[in-house]
C-alpha positions in Angstrom: -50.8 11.0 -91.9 -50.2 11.6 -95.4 -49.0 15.4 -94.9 -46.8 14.3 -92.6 -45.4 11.4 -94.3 -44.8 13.9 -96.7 -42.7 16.2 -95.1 -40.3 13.2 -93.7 -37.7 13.9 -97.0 -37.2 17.3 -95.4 -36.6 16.2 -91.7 -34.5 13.6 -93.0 -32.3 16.2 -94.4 -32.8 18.2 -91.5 -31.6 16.1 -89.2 -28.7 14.5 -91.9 -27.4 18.3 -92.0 -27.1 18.8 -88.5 -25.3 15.5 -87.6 -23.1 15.3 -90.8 -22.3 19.1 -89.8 -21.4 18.6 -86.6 -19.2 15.8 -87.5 -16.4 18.1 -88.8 -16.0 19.1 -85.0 -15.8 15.8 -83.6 -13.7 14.5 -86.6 -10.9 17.0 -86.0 -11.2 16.3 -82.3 -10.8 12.4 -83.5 -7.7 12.7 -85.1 -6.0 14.1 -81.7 -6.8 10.5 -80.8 -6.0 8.3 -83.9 -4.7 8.5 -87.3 -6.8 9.5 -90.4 -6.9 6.0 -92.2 -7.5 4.1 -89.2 -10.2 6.4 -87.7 -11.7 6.4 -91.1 -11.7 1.5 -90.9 -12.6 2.0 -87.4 -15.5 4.6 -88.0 -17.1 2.3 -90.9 -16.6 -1.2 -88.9 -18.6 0.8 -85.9 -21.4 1.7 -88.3 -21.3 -1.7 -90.3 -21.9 -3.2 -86.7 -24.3 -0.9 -85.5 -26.2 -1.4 -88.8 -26.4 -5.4 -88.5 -27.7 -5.0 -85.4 -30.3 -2.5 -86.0 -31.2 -5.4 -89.3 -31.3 -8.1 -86.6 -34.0 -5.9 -84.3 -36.2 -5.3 -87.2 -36.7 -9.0 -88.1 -35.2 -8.4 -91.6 -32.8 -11.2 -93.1 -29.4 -9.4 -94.4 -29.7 -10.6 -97.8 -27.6 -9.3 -100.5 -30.1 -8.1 -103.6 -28.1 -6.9 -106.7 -24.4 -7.8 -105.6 -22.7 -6.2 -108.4 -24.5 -3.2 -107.8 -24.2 -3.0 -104.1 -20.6 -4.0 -104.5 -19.9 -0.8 -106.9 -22.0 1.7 -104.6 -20.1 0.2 -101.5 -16.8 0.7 -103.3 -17.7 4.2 -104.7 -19.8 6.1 -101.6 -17.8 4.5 -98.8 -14.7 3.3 -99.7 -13.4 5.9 -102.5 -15.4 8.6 -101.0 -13.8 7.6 -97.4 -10.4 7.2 -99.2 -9.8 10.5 -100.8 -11.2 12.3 -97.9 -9.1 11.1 -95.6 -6.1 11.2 -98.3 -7.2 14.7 -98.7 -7.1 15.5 -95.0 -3.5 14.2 -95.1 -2.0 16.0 -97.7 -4.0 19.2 -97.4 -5.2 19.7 -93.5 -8.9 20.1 -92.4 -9.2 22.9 -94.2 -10.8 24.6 -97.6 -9.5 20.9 -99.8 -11.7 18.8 -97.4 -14.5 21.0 -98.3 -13.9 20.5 -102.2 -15.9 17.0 -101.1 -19.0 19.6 -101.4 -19.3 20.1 -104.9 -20.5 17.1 -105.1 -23.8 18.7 -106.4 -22.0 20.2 -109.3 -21.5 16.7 -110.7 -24.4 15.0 -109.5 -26.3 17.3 -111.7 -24.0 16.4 -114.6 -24.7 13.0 -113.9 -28.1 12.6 -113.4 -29.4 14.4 -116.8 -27.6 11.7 -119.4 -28.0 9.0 -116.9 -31.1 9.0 -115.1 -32.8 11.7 -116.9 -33.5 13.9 -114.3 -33.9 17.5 -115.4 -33.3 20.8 -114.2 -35.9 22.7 -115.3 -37.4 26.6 -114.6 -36.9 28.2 -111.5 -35.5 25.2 -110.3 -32.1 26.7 -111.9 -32.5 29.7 -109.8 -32.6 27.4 -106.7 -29.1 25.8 -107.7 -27.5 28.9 -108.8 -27.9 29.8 -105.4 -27.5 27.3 -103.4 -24.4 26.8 -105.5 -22.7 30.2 -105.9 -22.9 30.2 -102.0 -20.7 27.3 -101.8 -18.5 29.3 -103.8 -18.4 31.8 -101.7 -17.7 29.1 -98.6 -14.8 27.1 -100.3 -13.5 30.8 -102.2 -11.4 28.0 -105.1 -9.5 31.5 -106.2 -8.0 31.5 -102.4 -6.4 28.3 -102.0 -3.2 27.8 -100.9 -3.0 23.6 -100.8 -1.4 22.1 -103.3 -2.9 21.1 -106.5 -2.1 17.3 -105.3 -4.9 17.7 -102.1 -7.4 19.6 -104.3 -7.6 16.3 -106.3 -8.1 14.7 -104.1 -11.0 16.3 -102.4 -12.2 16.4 -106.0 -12.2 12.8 -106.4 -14.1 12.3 -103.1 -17.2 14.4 -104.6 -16.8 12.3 -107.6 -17.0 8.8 -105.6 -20.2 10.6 -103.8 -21.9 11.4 -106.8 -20.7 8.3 -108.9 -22.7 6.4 -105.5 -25.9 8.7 -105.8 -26.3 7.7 -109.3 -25.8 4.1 -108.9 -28.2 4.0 -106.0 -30.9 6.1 -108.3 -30.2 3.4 -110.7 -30.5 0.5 -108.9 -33.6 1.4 -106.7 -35.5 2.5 -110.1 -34.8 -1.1 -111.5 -34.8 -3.6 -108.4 -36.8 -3.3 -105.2 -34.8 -3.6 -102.4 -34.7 -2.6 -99.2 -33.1 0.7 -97.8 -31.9 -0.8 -94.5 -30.0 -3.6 -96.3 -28.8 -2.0 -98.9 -27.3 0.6 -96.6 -25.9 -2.6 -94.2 -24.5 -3.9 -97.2 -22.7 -1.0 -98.4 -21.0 -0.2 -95.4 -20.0 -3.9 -95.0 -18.5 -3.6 -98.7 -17.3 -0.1 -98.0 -15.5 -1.2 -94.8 -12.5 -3.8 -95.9 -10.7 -1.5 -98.3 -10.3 0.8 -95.1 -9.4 -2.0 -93.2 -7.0 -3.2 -95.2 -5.7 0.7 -95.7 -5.3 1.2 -92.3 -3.0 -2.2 -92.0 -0.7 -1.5 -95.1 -0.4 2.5 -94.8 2.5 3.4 -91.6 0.7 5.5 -88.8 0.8 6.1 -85.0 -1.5 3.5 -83.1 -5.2 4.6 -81.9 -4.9 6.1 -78.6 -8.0 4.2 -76.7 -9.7 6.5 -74.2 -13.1 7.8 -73.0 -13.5 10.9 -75.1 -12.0 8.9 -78.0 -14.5 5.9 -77.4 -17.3 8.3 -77.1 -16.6 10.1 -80.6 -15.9 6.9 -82.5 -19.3 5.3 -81.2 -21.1 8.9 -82.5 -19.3 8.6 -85.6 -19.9 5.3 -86.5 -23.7 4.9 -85.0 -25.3 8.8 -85.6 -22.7 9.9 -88.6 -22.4 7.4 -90.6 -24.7 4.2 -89.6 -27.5 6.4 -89.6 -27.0 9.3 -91.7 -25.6 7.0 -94.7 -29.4 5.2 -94.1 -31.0 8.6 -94.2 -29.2 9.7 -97.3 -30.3 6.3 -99.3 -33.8 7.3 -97.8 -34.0 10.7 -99.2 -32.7 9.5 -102.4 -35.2 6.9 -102.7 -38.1 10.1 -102.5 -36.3 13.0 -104.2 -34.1 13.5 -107.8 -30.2 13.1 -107.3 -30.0 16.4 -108.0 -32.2 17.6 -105.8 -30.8 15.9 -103.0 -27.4 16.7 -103.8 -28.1 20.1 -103.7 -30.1 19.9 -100.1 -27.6 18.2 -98.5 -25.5 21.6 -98.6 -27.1 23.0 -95.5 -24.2 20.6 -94.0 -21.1 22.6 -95.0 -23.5 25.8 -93.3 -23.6 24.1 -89.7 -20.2 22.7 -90.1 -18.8 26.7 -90.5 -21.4 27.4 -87.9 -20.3 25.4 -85.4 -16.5 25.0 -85.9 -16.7 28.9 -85.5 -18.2 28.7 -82.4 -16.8 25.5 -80.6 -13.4 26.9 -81.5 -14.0 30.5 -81.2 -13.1 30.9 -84.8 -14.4 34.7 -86.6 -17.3 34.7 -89.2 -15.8 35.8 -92.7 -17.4 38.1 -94.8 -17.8 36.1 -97.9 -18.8 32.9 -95.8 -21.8 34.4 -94.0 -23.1 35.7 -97.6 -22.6 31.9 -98.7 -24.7 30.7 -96.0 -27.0 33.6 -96.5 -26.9 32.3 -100.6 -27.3 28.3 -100.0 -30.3 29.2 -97.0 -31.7 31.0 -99.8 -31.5 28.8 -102.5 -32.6 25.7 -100.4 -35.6 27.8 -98.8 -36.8 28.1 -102.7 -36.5 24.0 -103.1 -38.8 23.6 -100.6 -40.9 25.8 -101.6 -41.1 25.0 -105.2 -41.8 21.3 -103.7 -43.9 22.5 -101.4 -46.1 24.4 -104.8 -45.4 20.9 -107.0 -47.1 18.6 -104.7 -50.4 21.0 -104.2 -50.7 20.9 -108.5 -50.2 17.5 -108.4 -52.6 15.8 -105.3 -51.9 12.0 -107.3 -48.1 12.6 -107.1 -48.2 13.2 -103.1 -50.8 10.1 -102.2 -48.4 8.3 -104.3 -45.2 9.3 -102.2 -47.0 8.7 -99.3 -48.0 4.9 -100.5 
C-alpha cells in the first residue's frame, strides 16, 4: 500500500496532463459556441458547482480556513490566471501567446527559492534545463508574430499561476486544511470576477446546444473541478518547483493532439521540444524515484 500510495503524485500528473492537454481541443471548439469571457464565468461556475457537490457527498462541511489566504489564491490561480488567458486569447488568437501561460515554471522556480526555500540543487538542474529548453523550442519566443500587448498578457497569466502555487505552498506549510475545500473555495472566489467580466465586457451571447453543453460540463467537472483539485494535491506532496516543471507534459499532448484532431503537421523544432521536456521529466522521476530508496523515513512519511 505504501508503494503505491507513493506513486499517486505521478498519476496525478499523469492524468492532470492528459485532461488539461486535451482541453486546448475542446477549448477552441468552445469558443465556436460562446465568447471567451463568458465561456471562461461559465466554465468556473460549472466547476465551483460540481465541487460543492462532490464536498456535500463526502460528508465534509465547506468551511472557509484562512480567508485571506484562500481569497488571494482564488483571485491569483483562477481569476487573474483565467483573466489574462482569455484576454490573451482575444488579442493574440489560440496560438504561440496562449502558450506563454507555460512558463510558468520559469517563475515558480524564482519564486520558490526566496520564498519558500525550495532549492534547485545537482542534477536536479539538468532535469529543468531540459524540460525547459524544450518549451523553448515549443513556444520558439524569437518567432512570434502577436503583438507585444498579447505576449503580456500570456506573461501575466504564468505570473498569476505561479503567484497561486506559492501561496498554496505557503499556506498548506503553516495551516492544515483540507485539499477539497480549499480547492471549492478557490474556485468559488475565483468565479465572481469572471462573472462579473462576462456582464460588463460586450460579446455575442452563448449559443446553447448539445455539443456546447457537453464541452462546458467536461470543462468545468474534468478540467477544472477536478484537475484544479489534483494540482493542489500534487502540490501538497512535491516542491513548487518540481511540480511546475511536471506539469509541462500538458503543452506535449496539447501539440499532440491538436495536430492530430485537426490534421495539423509536426514541426521540426516542436517534436525535439517534446523529445527535450519527455527527457527532462523522465530524469525527475527518476531522481525521485533514487531519493526515496536513500531515504526509507522520507517515503513512510509521505505515505502517512
Amino acid at each position: 500500500m505504501s508503494e503505491y500510495r507513493r506513486w499517486l503524485p505521478a498519476l496525478a500528473l499523469i492524468v492532470l496532463s492528459l485532461t488539461w492537454g486535451y482541453t486546448w481541443v475542446l477549448a477552441k471548439q468552445g469558443l465556436a459556441y460562446a465568447p471567451p469571457f463568458a465561456f471562461a464565468a461559465e466554465r468556473c461556475v460549472g466547476a465551483a458547482l460540481a465541487l460543492v457537490i462532490a464536498l456535500r457527498l463526502s460528508g465534509r462541511k465547506l468551511k472557509l480556513v484562512a480567508p485571506r489566504q484562500t481569497i488571494a489564491i482564488g483571485l491569483a490561480q483562477v481569476s487573474g490566471f483565467m483573466i489574462f488567458q482569455t484576454w490573451a486569447l482575444v488579442e493574440g488568437g489560440p496560438g504561440k501567446t496562449a502558450v506563454l501561460i507555460f512558463t510558468m515554471p520559469i517563475w515558480t522556480l524564482l519564486l520558490a527559492w526566496p520564498i519558500l526555500g525550495e532549492r534547485v540543487r545537482g542534477k536536479q538542474w539538468l532535469a529543468a534545463a531540459s524540460t525547459l529548453g524544450g518549451l523553448l523550442l515549443i513556444i520558439e519566443p524569437w518567432d512570434m508574430h502577436a503583438s507585444l500587448f498579447s505576449k503580456f498578457l500570456g506573461l501575466m497569466a504564468a505570473l498569476c499561476w505561479a503567484t497561486g502555487t506559492i501561496l498554496i505552498k505557503r499556506l498548506r506549510g503553516k495551516t492544515p486544511v483540507d485539499l477539497l475545500t480549499l480547492t471549492t473555495w478557490q474556485m468559488i472566489v475565483g468565479a465572481v470576477p469572471l462573472i462579473l467580466l462576462a456582464f460588463i465586457v460586450p460579446e455575442h451571447p452563448t449559443e446553447w446546444t448539445v455539443s456546447y453543453v457537453g464541452i462546458l460540463i467536461f470543462m468545468s467537472v474534468a478540467s477544472t473541478a477536478m484537475c484544479w483539485w489534483l494540482w493542489i494535491y500534487i502540490l501538497d506532496r512535491v516542491p513548487a518547483w518540481e511540480a511546475s516543471l511536471s506539469v509541462l507534459g500538458t503543452p506535449v499532448v496539447a501539440i499532440l493532439s491538436s495536430r492530430l484532431t485537426f490534421g495539423e503537421a509536426f514541426k521540426g523544432s516542436e517534436i525535439a521540444g517534446i523529445l527535450l521536456i519527455g527527457s527532462g521529466l523522465a530524469l525527475l522521476s527518476l531522481l525521485g524515484w533514487a531519493a526515496s530508496r536513500r531515504d526509507p523515513a522520507k517515503q513512510i512519511e509521505e505515505a502517512a
